[in-house]
C-alpha positions as CSV (number, residue, x, y, z in Angstrom):
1,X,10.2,24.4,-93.1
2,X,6.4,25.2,-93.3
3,X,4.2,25.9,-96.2
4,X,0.6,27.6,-95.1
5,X,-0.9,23.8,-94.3
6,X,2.1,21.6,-94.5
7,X,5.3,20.6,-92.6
8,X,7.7,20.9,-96.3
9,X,10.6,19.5,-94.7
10,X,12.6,18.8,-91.2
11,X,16.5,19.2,-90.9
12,X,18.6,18.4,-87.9
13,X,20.9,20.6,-87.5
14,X,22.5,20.0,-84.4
15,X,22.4,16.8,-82.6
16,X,26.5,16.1,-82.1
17,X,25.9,15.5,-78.3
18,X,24.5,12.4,-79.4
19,X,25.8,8.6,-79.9
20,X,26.9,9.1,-83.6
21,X,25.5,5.6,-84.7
22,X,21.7,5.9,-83.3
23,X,22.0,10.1,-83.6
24,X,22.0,9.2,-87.5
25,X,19.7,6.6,-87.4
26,X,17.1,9.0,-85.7
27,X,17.7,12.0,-88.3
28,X,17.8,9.9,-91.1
29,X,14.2,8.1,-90.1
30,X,12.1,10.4,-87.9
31,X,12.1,13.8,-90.1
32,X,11.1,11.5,-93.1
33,X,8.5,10.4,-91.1
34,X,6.9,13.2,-90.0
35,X,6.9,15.0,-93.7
36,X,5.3,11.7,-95.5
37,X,2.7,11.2,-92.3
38,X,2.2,14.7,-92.1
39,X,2.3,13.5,-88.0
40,X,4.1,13.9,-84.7
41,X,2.6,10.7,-83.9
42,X,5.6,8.5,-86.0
43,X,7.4,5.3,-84.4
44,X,10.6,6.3,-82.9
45,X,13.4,4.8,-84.2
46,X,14.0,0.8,-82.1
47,X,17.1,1.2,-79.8
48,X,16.8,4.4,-80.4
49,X,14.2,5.9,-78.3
50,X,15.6,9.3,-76.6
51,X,17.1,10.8,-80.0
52,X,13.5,9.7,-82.0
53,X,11.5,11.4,-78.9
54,X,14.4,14.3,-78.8
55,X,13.7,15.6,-82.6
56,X,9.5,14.6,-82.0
57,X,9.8,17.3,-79.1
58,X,11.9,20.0,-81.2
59,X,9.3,19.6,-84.4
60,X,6.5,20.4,-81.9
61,X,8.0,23.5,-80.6
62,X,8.7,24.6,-84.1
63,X,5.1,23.9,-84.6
64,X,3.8,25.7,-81.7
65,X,5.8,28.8,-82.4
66,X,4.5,28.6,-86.3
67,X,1.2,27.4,-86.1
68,X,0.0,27.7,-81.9
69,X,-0.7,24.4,-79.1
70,X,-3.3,23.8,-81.2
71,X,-1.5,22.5,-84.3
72,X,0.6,20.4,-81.9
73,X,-2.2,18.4,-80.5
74,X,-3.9,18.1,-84.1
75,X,-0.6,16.8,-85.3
76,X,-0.2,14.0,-82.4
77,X,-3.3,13.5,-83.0
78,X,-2.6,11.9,-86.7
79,X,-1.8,8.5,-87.3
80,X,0.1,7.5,-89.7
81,X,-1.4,5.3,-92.6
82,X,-1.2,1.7,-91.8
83,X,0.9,-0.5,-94.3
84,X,-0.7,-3.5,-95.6
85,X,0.7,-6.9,-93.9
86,X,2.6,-8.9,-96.2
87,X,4.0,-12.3,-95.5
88,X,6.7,-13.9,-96.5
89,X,9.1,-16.9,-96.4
90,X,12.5,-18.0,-96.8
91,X,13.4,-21.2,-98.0
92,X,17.2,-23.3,-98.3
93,X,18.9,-21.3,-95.5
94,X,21.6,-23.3,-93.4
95,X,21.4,-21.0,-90.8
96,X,19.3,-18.1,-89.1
97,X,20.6,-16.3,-86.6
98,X,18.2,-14.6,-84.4
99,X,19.1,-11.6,-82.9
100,X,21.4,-9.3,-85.3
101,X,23.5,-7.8,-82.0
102,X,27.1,-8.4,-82.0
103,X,27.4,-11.9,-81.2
104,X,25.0,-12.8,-83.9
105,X,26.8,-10.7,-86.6
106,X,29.8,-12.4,-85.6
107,X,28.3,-15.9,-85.8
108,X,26.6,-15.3,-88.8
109,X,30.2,-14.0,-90.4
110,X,32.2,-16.9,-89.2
111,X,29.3,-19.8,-90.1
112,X,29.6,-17.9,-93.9
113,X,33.2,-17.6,-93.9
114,X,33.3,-21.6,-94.1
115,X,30.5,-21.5,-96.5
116,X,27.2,-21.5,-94.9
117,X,24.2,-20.0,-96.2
118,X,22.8,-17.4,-93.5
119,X,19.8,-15.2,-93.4
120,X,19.7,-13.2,-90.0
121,X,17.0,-11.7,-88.8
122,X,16.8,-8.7,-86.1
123,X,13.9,-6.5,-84.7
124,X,15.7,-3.6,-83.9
125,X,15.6,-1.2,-87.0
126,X,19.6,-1.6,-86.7
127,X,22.3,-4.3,-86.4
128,X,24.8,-4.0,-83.8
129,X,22.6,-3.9,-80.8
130,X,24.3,-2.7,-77.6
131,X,27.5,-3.9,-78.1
132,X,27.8,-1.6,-81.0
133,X,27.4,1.4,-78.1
134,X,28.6,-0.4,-75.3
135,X,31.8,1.3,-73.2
136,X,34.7,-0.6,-72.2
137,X,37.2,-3.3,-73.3
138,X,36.5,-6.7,-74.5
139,X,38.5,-10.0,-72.4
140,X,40.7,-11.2,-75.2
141,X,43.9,-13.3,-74.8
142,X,46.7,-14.2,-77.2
143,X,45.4,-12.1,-80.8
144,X,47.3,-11.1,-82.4
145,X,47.6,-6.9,-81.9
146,X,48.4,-7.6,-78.3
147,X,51.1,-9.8,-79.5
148,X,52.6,-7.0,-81.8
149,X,52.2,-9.3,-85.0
150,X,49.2,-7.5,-86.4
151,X,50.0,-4.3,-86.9
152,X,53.5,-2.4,-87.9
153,X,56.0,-1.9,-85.4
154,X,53.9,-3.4,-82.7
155,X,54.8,-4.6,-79.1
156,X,54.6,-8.1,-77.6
157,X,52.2,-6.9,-74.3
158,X,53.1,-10.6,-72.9
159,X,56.8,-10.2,-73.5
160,X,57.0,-6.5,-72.0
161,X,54.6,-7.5,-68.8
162,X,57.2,-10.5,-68.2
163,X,54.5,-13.2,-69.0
164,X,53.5,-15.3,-71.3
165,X,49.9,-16.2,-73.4
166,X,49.3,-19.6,-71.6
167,X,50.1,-17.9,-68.2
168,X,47.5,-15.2,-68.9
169,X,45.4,-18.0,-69.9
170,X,45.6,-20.5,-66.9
171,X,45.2,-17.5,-65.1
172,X,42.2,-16.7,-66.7
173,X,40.3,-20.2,-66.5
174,X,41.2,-20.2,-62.6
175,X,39.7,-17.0,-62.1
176,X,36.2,-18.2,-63.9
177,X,36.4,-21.2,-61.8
178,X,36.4,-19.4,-58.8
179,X,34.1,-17.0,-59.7
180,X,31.5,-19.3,-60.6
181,X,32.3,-21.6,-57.6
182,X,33.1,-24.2,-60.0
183,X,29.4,-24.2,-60.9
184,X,30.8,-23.5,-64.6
185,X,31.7,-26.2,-67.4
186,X,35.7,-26.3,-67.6
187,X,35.3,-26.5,-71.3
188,X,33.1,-24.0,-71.8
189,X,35.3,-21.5,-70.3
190,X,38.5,-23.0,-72.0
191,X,36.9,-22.8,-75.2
192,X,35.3,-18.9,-74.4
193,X,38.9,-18.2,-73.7
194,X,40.4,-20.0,-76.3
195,X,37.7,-17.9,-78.7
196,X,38.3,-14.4,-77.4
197,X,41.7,-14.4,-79.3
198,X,40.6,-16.4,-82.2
199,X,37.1,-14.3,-82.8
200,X,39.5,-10.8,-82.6
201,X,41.8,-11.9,-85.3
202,X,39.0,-13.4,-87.9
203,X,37.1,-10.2,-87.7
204,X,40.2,-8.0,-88.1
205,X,40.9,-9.6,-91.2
206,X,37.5,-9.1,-91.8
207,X,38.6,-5.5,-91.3
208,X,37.2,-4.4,-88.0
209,X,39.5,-2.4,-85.8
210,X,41.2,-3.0,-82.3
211,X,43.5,-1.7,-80.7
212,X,45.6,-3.7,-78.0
213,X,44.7,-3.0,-74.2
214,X,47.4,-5.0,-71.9
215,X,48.1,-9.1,-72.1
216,X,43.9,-9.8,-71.2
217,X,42.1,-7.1,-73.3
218,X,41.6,-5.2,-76.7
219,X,39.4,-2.5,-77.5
220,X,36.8,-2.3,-80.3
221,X,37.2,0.9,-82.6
222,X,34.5,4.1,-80.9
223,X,31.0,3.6,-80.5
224,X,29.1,3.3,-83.8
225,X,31.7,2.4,-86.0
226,X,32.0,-1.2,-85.4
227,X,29.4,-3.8,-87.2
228,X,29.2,-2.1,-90.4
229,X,32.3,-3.1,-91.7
230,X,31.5,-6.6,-90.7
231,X,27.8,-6.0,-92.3
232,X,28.7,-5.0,-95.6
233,X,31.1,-7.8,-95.8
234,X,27.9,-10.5,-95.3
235,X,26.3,-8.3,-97.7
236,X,29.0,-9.3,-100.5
237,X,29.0,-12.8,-99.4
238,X,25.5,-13.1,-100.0
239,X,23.7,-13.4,-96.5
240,X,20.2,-12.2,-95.9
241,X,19.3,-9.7,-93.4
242,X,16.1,-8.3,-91.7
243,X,15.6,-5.6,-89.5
244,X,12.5,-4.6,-87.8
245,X,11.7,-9.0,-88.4
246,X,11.0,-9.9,-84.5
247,X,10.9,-13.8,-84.3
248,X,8.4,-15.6,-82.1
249,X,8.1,-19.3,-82.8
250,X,11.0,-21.9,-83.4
251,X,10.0,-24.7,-86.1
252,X,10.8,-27.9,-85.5
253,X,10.7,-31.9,-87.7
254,X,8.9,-34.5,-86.3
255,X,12.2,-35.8,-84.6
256,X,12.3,-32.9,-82.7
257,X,15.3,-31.2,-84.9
258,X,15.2,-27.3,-85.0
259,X,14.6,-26.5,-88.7
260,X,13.2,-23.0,-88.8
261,X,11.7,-19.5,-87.8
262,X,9.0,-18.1,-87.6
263,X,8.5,-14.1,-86.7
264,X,6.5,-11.3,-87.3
265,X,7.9,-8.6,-90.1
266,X,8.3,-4.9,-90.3
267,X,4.5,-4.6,-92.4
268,X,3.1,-7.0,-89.4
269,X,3.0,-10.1,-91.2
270,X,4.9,-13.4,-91.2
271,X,7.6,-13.9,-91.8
272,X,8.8,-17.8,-92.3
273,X,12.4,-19.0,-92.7
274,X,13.5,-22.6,-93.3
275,X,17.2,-23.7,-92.2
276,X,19.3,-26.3,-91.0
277,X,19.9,-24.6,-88.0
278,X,19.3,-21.4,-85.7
279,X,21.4,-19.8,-83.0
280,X,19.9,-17.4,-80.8
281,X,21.1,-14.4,-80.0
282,X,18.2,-11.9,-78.9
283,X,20.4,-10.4,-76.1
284,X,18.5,-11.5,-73.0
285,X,15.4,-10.5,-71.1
286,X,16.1,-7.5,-69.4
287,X,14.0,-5.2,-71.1
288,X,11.0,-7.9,-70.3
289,X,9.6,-6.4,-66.9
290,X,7.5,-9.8,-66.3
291,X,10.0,-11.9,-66.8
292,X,12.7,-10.2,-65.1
293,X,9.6,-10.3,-62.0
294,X,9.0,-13.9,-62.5
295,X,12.7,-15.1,-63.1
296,X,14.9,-13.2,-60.9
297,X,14.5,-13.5,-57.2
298,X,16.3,-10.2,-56.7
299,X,14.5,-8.0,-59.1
300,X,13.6,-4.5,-58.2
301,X,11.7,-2.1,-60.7
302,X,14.8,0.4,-59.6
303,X,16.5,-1.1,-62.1
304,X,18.0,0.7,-64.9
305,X,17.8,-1.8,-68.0
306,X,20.9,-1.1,-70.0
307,X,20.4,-4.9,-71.8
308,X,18.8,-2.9,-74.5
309,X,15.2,-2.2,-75.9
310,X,14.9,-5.6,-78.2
311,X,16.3,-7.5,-75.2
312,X,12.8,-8.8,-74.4
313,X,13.6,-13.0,-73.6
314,X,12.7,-14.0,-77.2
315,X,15.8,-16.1,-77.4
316,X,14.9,-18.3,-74.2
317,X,11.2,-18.3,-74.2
318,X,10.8,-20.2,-77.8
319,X,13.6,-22.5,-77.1
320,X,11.7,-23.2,-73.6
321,X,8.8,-23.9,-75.7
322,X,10.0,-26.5,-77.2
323,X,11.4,-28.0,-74.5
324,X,14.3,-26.7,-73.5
325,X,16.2,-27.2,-70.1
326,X,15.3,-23.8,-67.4
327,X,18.5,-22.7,-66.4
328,X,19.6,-19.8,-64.0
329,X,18.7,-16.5,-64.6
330,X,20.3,-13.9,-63.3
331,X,21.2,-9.8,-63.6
332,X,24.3,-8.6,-64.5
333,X,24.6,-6.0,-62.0
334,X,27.1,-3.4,-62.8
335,X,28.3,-0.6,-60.8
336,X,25.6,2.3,-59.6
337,X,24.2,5.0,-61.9
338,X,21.9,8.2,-61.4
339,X,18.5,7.6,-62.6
340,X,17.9,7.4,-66.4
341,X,15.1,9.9,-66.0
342,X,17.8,12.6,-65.7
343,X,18.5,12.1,-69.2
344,X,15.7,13.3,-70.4
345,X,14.9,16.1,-68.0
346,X,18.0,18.2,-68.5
347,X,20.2,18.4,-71.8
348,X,23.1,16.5,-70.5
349,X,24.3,12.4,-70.6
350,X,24.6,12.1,-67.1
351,X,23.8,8.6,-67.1
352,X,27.4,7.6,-68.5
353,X,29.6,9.3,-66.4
354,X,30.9,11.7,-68.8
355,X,29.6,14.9,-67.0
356,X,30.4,16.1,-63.4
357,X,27.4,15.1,-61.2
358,X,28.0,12.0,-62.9
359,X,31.1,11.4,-61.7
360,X,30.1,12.3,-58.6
361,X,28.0,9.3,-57.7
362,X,31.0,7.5,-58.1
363,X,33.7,9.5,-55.5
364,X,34.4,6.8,-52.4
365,X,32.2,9.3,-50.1
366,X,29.7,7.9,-47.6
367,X,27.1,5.6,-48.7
368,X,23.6,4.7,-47.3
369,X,21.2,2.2,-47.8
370,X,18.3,3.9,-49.5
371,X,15.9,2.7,-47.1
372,X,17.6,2.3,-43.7
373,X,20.3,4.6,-44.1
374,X,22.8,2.5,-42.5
375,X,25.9,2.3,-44.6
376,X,26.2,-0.8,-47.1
377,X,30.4,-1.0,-47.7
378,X,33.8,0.0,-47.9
379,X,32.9,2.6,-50.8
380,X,36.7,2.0,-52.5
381,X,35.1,-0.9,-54.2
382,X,33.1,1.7,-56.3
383,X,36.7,1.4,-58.6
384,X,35.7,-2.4,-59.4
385,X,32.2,-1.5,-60.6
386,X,30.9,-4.5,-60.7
387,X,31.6,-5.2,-57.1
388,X,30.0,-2.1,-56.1
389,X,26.6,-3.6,-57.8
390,X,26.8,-6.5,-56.6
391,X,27.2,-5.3,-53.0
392,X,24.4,-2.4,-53.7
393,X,22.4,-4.6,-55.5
394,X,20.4,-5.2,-52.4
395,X,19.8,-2.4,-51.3
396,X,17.9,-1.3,-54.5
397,X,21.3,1.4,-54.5
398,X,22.7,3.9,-52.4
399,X,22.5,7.1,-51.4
400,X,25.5,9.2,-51.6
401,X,26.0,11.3,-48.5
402,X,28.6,15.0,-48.8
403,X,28.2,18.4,-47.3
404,X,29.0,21.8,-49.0
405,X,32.6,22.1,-48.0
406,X,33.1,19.0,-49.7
407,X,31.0,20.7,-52.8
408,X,33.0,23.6,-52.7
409,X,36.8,21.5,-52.0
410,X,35.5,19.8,-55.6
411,X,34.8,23.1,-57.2
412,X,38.0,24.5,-56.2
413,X,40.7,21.3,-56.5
414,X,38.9,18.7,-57.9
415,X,38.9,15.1,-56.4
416,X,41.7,14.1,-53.9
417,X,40.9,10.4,-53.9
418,X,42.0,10.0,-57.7
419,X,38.7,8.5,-58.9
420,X,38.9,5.9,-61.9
421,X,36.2,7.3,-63.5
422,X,37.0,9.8,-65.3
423,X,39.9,12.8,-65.9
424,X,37.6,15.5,-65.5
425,X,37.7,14.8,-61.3
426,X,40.9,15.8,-60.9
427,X,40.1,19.2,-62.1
428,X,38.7,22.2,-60.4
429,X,35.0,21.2,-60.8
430,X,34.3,25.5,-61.2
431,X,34.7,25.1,-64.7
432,X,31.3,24.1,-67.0
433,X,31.9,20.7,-68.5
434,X,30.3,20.0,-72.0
435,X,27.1,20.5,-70.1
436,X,27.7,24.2,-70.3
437,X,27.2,24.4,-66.3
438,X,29.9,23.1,-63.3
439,X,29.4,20.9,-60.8
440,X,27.3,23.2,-58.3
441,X,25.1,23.7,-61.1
442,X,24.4,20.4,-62.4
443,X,23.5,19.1,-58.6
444,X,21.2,22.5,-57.9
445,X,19.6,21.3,-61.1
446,X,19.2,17.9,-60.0
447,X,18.1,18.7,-56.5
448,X,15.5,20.7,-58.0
449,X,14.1,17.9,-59.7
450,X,13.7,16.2,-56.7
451,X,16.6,13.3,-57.6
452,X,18.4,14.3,-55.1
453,X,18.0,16.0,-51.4
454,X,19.6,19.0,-49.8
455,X,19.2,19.9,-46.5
456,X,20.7,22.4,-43.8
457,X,20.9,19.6,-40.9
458,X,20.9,15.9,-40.9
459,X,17.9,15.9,-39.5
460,X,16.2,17.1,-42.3
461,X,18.2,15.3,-44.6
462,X,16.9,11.9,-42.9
463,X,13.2,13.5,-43.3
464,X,13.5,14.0,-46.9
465,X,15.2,10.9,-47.9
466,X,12.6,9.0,-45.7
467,X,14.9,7.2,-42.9
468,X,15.6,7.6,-39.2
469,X,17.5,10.6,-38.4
470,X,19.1,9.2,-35.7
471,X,20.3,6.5,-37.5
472,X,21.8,8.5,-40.6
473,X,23.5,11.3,-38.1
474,X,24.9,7.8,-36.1
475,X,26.5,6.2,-39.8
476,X,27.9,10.6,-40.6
477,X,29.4,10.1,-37.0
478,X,31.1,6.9,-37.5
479,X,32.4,8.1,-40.4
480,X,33.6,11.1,-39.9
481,X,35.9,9.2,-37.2
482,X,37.2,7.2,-39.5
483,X,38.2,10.0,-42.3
484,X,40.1,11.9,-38.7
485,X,41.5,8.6,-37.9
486,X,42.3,7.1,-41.0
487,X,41.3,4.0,-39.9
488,X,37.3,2.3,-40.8
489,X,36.8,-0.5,-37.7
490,X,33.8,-1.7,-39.8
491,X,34.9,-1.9,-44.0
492,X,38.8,-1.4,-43.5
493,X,38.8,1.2,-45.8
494,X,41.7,2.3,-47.6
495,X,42.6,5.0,-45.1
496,X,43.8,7.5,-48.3
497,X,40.5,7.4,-49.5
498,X,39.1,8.6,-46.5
499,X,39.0,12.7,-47.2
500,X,35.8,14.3,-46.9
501,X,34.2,14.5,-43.5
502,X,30.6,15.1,-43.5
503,X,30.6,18.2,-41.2
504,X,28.2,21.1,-41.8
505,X,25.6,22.1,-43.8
506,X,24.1,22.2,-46.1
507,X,24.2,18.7,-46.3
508,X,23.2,16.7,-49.8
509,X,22.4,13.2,-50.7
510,X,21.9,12.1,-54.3
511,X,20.1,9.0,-55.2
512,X,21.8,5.8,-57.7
513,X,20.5,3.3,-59.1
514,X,21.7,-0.6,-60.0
515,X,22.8,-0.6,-63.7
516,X,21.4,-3.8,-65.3
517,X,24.0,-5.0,-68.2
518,X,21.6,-7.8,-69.4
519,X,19.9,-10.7,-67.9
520,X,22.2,-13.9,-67.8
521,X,21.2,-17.3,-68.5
522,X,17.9,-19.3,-69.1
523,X,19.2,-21.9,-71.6
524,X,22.0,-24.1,-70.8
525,X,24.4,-24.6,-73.5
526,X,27.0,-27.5,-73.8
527,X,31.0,-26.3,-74.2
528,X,30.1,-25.9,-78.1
529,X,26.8,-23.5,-76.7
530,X,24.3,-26.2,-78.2
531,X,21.2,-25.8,-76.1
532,X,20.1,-28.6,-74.1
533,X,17.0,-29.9,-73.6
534,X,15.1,-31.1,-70.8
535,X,16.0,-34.4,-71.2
536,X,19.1,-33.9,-70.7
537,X,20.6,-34.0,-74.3
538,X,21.3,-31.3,-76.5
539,X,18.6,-30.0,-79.2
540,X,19.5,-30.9,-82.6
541,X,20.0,-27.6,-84.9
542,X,19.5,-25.2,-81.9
543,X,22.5,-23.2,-80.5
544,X,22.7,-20.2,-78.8
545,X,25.3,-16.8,-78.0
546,X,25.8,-13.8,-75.8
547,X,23.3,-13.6,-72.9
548,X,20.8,-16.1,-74.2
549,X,24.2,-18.7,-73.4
550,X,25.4,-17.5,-70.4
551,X,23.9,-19.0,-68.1
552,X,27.6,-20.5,-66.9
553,X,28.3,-16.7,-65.2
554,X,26.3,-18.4,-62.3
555,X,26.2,-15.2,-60.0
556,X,26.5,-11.9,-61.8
557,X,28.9,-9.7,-63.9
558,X,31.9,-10.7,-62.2
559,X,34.9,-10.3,-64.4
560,X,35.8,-6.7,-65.9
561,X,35.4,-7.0,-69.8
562,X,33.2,-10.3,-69.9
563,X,30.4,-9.1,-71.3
564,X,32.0,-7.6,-74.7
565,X,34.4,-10.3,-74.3
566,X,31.7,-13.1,-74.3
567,X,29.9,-11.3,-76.8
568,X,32.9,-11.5,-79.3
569,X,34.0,-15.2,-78.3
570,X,30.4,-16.7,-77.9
571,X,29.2,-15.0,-81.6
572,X,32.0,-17.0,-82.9
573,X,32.0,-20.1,-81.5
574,X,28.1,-20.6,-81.8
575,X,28.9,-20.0,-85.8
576,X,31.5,-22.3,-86.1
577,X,29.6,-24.9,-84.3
578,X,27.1,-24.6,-86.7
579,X,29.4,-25.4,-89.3
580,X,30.4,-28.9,-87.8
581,X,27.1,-29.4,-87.0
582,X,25.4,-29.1,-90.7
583,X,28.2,-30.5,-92.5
């Protein structure tokens, strides 16, 4: 709403495609913004960068159409009063947490629940982080829900899959050993284990929500209505939190004991807190471009950071700065994604795998390296995602490699090879998805943006994607003889898998990326995730959960669920270790 010099007022009226926790977020904060700045030059909403940008964009055009271009620029061009720094300090704390994610709202609820004084302080404007958004289950053995005692008339999942807790659990621990090469602490990962069922049942009587998923998993309740529950309850108890509070600087005695914070508040001033004892939990580095460069041998910028916008190595740098053991670093590379420019380019989520062209980067067709175009696996292990990135991973992802008659077989049946991903493949692909456009449509779009490549002959196609023709028509070749044969001399690929030969033109190749689910490691924690310190003892008062503690994963994301799971388990552990520690 205008007046004849003023924006009077901005209302979103529409935003339901989004993520309902940060969609509100963004409505709530940016139009309020923009009417008291009387700018279209506002901060955008922390963690919440495509929906704040989103309505920026929308205001302008409303602008534009009211006013003219030049209103716009005049508009960007205003910047917003400054506020005046304040600093402040908190004194008599037990604990700060650092990092208000998911693991540190869950260590800062179980160190209060056994009557600990917590302040926790976050620089996102929002608590939750990216587990509040984050897909997928969460690893959780023996809780009660999956064993049918916390909720009416529910099932034993152990007794109806013929097992038994401690079987699922031996299984478990044997399964971390081998995946980490037995690089891992036994403890540790008895004690994560042991956690992920304890954790679920303290936070549903704290009155989160799960629902049971098999003898190994539960789920958390959808996607923005998880923390708050758990928020409001440390509200009531009496805890202290700070968003938009960025720590920089851990405070230690004269002995060397961890005692305090110091960070830089929402107004730009200081912000000092005094406690017994901290845990960190800033969710990694991944969002840190040097140190991701300097840390991780196998960085590429192709990465797509899904670690999250605070996850910027706070947690491990101040605890190396005051001497804390260097431990591995590493990326948790998660299956291949399409670009996270296409987000932003076209009006659909294509980056999740909810949409068509989505799913189609994930259908077992051929697969090239992006620069040799030599093929890089057996493509069934796209259903373990995490496999699939790991094997990508070095190949800065794949290109994905189908001619038209495959196209149009997709239009017309949907998938044959009964893709995990998603229900919407094993429908005739003719029809629009929530995109409003099919699957033809959606890939002419994205060809047109020049993210992916079509092409009436190999040849071409090799020329536009930048590799050796003959090599690329030699790998089509090899394949096609193994989708007539049903049998793959190189990968042993599932021979029903193998459907779509690779045949005429016009020929297409889309372009993924490597997902990033968060950096792993830097600080070495102890089986009760006390941080150790270059001398080879652990730091008195310092702690830390979720990716800041795990450098134990040793390799990458290995184990389906882990990250949620370790998430959940490490939050409360790290609290409860707190506990035994200051009392």
């Amino acid at each position: 709403m205008f007046s004849d010099k003023a924006i009077e007022a901005v209302t979103v009226t529409d935003n339901a495609g989004e993520t309902p926790y940060l969609r509100d977020l963004c409505a709530q904060k940016i139009p309020a913004e923009i009417v008291d700045h009387q700018s279209l030059n506002v901060d955008v909403v922390t963690g919440a960068t495509w929906g704040s940008e989103a309505i920026l964009t929308a205001v302008a055009q409303c602008v534009e159409q009211a006013a003219g271009a030049e209103a716009v620029t005049a508009l960007k061009g205003v910047r917003p009063a400054g506020v005046e720094a304040e600093d402040e300090s908190y004194e008599g704390f037990d604990l700060c947490v650092v990092g208000g994610g998911g693991s540190g709202v869950i260590a800062a609820a179980a160190a209060m629940g056994r009557g600990l004084k917590v302040i926790v302080l976050e620089a996102a404007d929002r608590f939750g982080g990216v587990s509040e958004i984050a897909g997928g289950g969460t690893l959780a053995i023996g809780t009660q829900i999956q064993q049918g005692a916390g909720q009416a008339g529910g099932k034993d999942a152990y007794a109806e899959a013929g097992t038994t807790v401690e079987e699922v659990y031996d299984r478990f621990v044997q399964e971390y050993l081998d995946s980490t090469h037995y690089q891992a602490s036994r403890l540790l990962i008895k004690n994560f284990l042991t956690a992920s069922g304890q954790a679920a049942d303290f936070l549903t009587e704290k009155g989160m929500s799960f629902t049971a998923n098999g003898v190994s998993g539960i789920r958390y309740s959808p996607q923005g209505t998880r923390f708050g529950v758990l928020m409001d309850s440390l509200m009531k108890e009496g805890a202290v939190a700070l968003t938009g509070t960025r720590a920089t600087k851990l405070l230690t005695d004269n002995n060397g004991v961890v005692n305090g914070v110091v960070a830089t508040n929402a107004t730009g001033g200081t912000t000092t807190v005094r406690a017994k004892a901290v845990i960190l939990a800033t969710g990694g580095m991944s969002n840190n471009t040097e140190m991701m460069e300097e840390y991780l041998g196998d960085y590429s910028e192709e990465y797509m950071n899904w670690g999250g916008s605070t996850a910027n190595g706070d947690g491990v740098r101040m605890a190396w700065e005051i001497g804390a053991a260097k431990g591995r670093v590493g990326s948790q590379s998660h299956n291949e994604g399409l670009p996270l420019e296409l987000h932003s380019l076209f009006d659909m989520d294509i980056t999740t795998g909810n949409c068509l062209y989505a799913n189609l980067a994930y259908e077992p067709m051929l697969r090239v390296n992006r620069d040799t175009g030599r093929r890089i696996s057996d493509e069934g292990v796209i259903y373990t995602p995490h496999y699939h990135g790991n094997v990508s991973m070095m190949s800065r992802g794949a290109m994905v490699i189908l001619d038209q008659a495959t196209m149009d077989s997709l239009m017309e049946n949907g998938s044959q090879t009964r893709p995990w991903r998603s229900k919407l493949y094993q429908e005739p692909m003719k029809e629009p998805d929530y995109t409003g456009l099919n699957l033809q449509e959606q890939v002419d779009k994205v060809v047109e943006a020049g993210y992916a490549f079509r092409a009436e002959s190999l040849e071409e196609l090799a020329s536009q994607m930048g590799v050796d023709a003959t090599v690329l028509k030699n790998e089509v070749d090899k394949y096609n003889r193994a989708v007539e044969t049903k049998v793959d001399p190189e990968y042993d690929r599932d021979p029903a898998s193998l459907v779509y030969p690779i045949e005429k033109g016009p020929f297409y190749a889309l372009e993924t990326r490597i997902r990033n689910l968060g950096t792993y490691g830097g600080l070495i924690t102890d089986e009760t995730l006390a941080v150790y310190g270059e001398d080879g003892r652990v730091i008195p008062g310092l702690y830390a959960a979720g990716f800041d503690a795990l450098e134990w994963i040793g390799t990458s994301y290995f184990v389906d669920t882990t990250t949620l799971g370790w998430m959940t388990a490490s939050g409360y552990m790290a609290g409860n270790s707190v506990v035994e520690y200051v009392k």
